[in-house]
C-alpha positions as CSV (number, residue, x, y, z in Angstrom):
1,X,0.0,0.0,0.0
2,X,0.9,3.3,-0.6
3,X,0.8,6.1,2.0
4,X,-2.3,7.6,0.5
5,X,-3.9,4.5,0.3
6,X,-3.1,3.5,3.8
7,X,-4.4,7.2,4.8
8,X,-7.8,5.8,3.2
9,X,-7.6,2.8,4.9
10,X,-7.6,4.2,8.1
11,X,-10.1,6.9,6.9
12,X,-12.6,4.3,5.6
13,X,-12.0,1.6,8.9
14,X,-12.8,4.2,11.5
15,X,-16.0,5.6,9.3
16,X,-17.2,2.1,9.1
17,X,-16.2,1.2,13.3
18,X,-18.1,4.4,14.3
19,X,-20.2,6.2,12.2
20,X,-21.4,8.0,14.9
21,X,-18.8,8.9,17.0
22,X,-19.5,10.5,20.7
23,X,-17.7,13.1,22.3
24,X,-16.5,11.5,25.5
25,X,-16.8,14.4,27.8
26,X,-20.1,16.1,29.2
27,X,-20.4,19.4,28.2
28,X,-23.6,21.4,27.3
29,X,-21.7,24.6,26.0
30,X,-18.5,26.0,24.9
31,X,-17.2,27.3,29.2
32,X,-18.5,23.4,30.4
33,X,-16.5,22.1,27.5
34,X,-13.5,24.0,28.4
35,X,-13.3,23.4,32.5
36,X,-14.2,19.5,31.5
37,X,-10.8,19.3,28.9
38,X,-9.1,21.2,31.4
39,X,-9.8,18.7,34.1
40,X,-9.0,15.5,32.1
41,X,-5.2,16.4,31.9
42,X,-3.9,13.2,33.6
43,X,-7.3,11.7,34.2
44,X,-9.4,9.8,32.5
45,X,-12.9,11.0,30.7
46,X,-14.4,9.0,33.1
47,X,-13.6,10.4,36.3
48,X,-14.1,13.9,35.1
49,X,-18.0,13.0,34.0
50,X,-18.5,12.0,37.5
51,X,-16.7,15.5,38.6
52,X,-18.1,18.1,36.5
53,X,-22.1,17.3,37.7
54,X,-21.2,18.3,40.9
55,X,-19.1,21.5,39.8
56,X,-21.5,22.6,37.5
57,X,-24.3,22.2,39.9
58,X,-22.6,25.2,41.6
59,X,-21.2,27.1,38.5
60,X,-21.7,26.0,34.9
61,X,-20.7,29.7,34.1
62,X,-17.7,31.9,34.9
63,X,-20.0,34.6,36.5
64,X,-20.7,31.7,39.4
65,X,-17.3,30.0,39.2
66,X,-15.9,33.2,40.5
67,X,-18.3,33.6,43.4
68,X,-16.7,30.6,44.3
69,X,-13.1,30.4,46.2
70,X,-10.3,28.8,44.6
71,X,-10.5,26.4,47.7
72,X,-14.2,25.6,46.8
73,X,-13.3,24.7,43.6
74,X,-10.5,22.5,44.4
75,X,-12.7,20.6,46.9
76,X,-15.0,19.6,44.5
77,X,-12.3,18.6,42.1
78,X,-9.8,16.8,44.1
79,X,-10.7,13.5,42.4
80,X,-9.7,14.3,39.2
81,X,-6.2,15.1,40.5
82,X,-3.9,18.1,40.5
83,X,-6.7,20.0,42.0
84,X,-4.6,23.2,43.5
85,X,-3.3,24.0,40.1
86,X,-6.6,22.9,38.2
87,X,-8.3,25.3,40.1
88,X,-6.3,28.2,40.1
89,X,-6.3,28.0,36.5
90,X,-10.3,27.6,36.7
91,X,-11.0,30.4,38.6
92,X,-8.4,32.8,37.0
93,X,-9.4,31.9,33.2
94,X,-13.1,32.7,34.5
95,X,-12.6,36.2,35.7
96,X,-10.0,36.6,32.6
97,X,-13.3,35.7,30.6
98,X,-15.5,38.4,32.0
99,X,-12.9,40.5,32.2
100,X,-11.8,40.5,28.6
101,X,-14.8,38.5,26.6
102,X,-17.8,39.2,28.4
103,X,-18.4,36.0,29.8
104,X,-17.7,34.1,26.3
105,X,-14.9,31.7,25.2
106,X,-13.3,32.9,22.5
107,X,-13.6,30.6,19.4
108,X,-9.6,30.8,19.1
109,X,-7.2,28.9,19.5
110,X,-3.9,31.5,20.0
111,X,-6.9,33.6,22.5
112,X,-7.7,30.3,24.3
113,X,-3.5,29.7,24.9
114,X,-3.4,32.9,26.7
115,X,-5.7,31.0,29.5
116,X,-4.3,30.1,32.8
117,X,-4.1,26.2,32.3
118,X,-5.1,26.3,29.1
119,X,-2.4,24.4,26.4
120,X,-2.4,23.9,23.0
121,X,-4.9,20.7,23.1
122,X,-7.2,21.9,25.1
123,X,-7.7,25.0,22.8
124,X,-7.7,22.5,20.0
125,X,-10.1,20.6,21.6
126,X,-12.4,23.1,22.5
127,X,-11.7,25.0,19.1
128,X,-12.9,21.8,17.1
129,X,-15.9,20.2,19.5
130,X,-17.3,23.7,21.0
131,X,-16.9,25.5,17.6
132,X,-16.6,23.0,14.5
133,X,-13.5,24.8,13.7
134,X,-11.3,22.0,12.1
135,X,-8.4,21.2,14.7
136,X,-6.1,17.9,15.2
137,X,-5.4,18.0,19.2
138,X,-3.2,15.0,19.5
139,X,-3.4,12.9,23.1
140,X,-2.0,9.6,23.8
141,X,-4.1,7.5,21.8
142,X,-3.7,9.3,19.1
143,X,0.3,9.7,19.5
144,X,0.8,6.0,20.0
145,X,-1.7,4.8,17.0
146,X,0.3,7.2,14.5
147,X,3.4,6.1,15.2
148,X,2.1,2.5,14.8
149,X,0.8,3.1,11.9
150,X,3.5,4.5,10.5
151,X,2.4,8.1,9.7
152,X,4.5,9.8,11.9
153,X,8.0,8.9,13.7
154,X,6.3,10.4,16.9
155,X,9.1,12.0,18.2
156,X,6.5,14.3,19.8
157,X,2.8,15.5,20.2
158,X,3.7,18.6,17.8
159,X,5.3,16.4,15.3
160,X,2.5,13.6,15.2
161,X,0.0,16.6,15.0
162,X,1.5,18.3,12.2
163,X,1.5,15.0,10.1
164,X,-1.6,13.9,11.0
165,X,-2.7,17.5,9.5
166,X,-0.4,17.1,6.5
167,X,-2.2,13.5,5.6
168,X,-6.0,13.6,6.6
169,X,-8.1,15.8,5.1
170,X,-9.4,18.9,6.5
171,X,-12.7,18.5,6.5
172,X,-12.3,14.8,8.5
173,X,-10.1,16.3,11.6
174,X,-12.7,16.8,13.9
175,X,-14.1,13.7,13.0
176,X,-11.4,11.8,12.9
177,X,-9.2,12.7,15.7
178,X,-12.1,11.6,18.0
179,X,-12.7,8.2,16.2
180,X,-9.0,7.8,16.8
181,X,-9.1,8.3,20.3
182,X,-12.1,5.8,20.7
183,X,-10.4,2.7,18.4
184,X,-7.1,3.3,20.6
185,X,-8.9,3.1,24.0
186,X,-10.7,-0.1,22.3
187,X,-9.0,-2.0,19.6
188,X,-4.8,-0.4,20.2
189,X,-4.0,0.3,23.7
190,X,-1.1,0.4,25.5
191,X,-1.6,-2.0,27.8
192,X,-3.4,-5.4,27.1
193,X,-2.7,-5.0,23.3
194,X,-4.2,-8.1,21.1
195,X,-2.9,-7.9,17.6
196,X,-5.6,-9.5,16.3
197,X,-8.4,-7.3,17.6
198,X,-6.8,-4.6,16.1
199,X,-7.2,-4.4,12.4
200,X,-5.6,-0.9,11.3
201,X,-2.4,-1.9,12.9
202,X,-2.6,-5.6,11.7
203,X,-2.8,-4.3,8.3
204,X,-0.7,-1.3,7.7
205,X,1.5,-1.3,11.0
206,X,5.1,-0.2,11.5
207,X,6.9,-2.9,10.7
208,X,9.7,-2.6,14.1
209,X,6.0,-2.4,15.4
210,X,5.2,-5.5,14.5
211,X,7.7,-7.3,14.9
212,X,8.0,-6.4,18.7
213,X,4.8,-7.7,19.2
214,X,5.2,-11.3,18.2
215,X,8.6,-11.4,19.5
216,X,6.8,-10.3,22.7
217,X,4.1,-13.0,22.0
218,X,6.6,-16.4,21.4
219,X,8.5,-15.1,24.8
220,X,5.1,-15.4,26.4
């Protein structure tokens, strides 16, 4: 296969594995997305959907997040982990909202970096799920599967993002950047891998990739 044609492979597997693909975290607006991406940095999707409920039950706006204490906030959030800094950075990128935006999130990504806590995924994420604005923000799934796919040497997140940008169409990033996610957490994890489960990396895998594996496998 050629590089295009392994591009459409993976286009055309993940369109036919989930046609209609869920955005894992809770949200109901563009500020809910943003504190619920914010939160999942070293968590998982999962324990911030059990978090935000009770957050947003006391501010699901910045108005109300700043009538809460930065100690408020990181009581509620302790769960998710790395609460003093999560909710220093919640609290200031509120007030920075009224301040500067009137209460909105701006539908940029360079304006959204300025945000206390705020990197260059989350802006992405919230740029391209809160916005439809086409983005690629590249997490761990999605820097593991491209390197075993061969369609980027993953040196780093900025590399992997700038090829996957380079390769898929624009028009498919949104899309496609969350269907990734989902087939890593389910057919290509890091952990528990099976080969055989896994039929993008079966077919058009790195070959030091695959190799690894069954070496792993006759050790076994």
């Amino acid at each position: 296969m050629t590089k295009q044609e392994k591009v459409q492979f993976v286009i055309d597997t993940l369109a036919d594995i989930y046609p209609n693909i869920p955005v894992p975290l809770d949200h109901k607006d563009p500020y809910t997305l943003l504190i619920a991406v914010l939160l999942s940095a070293q968590s998982t999707d999962v324990r911030v959907n059990q978090i935000t409920p009770l957050l947003f039950a006391r501010a699901d706006n910045p108005y109300a997040m700043v009538k809460l204490s930065e100690e408020e906030i990181r009581e509620i959030i302790k769960p998710v982990g790395l609460s003093p800094m999560k909710a220093k950075g919640i609290y200031g990128l509120s007030q920075i909202l009224i301040d500067k935006y009137q209460g909105e999130v701006p539908a940029d990504i360079a304006a959204l970096e300025e945000l206390p806590a705020v990197g260059h995924k989350t802006a992405s994420v919230v740029v391209s799920q809160a916005f439809n604005i086409p983005a690629f923000p590249v997490d761990t799934h999605i820097h593991r599967l491209m390197y075993r796919w061969n369609l980027s040497n993953g040196k780093n997140v900025v590399q992997t993002e700038k090829d996957a940008k380079r390769l898929f169409p624009k028009e498919l990033w949104n899309e496609l950047h969350l269907q990734i996610i989902w087939y890593g957490r389910e057919y290509s994890p890091a952990r528990g891998w099976d080969l055989e489960k896994d039929i993008i990396t079966k077919t058009i895998g790195r070959k030091t990739v695959l190799e690894a594996y069954h070496k792993k496998k006759i050790r076994r």
